[in-house]
C-alpha positions in Angstrom: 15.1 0.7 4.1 15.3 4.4 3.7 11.7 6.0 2.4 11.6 8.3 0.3 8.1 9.7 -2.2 9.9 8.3 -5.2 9.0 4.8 -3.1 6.1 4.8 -2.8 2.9 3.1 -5.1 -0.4 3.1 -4.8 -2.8 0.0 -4.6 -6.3 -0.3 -4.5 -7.6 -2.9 -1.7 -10.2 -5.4 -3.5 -10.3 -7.7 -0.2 -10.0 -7.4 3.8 -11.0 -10.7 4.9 -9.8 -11.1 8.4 -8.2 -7.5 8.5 -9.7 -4.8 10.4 -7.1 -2.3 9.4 -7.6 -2.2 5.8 -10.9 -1.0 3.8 -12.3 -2.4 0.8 -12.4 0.0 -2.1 -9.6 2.0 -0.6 -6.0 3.4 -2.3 -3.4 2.7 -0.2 0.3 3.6 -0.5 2.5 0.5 -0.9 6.4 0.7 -0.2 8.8 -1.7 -1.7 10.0 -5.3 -0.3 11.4 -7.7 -2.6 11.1 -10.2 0.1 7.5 -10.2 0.8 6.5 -10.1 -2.6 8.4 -13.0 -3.1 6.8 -14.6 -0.4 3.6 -13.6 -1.7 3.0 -10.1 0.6 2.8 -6.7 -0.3 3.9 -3.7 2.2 0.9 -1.3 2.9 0.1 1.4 5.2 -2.9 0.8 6.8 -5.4 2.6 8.7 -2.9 2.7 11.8 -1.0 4.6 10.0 1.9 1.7 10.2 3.2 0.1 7.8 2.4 -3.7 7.5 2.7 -7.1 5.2 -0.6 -7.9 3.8 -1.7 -11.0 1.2 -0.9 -9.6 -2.1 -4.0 -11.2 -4.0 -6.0 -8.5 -1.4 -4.7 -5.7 -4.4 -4.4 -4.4 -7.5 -2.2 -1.8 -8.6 -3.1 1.8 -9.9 -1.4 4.7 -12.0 -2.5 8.3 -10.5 -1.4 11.4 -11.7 1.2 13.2 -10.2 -1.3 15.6 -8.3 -3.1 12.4 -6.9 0.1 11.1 -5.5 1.1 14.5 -3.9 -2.6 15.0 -2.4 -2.2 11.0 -1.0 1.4 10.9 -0.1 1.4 10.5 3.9 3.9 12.8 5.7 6.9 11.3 7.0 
């Protein structure tokens, strides 16, 4: 799947049981997949720097302004 900014969400991680790569009370970009959120996943990039499935229930979803998304959005 091709990425491009207009992609990308943001999510707040609420949980990291069992998952060294991800920090609690953290935004983290989210990229779309139908198929893991219908499997009950949600695609993050995580501290590695990769991008991973992770338990969706460890999120919750934000709204940032536009000069929070630029200032966040990892370079491709």
């Amino acid at each position: 799947m091709a990425k491009t900014k207009e992609n990308y969400s943001f999510v707040l991680c609420i949980e990291n049981k069992d998952c060294q790569d991800l920090e609690r009370r953290k935004v983290y970009q989210a990229l779309p997949d139908e198929e893991a959120e219908r499997e009950g996943f949600i695609r993050v990039i995580d501290e590695s720097g990769e991008d991973y499935l992770y338990p969706r229930s460890y999120f919750i979803d934000i709204q940032l302004p536009r000069e929070a998304q630029e200032a966040l959005q990892l370079s491709e």
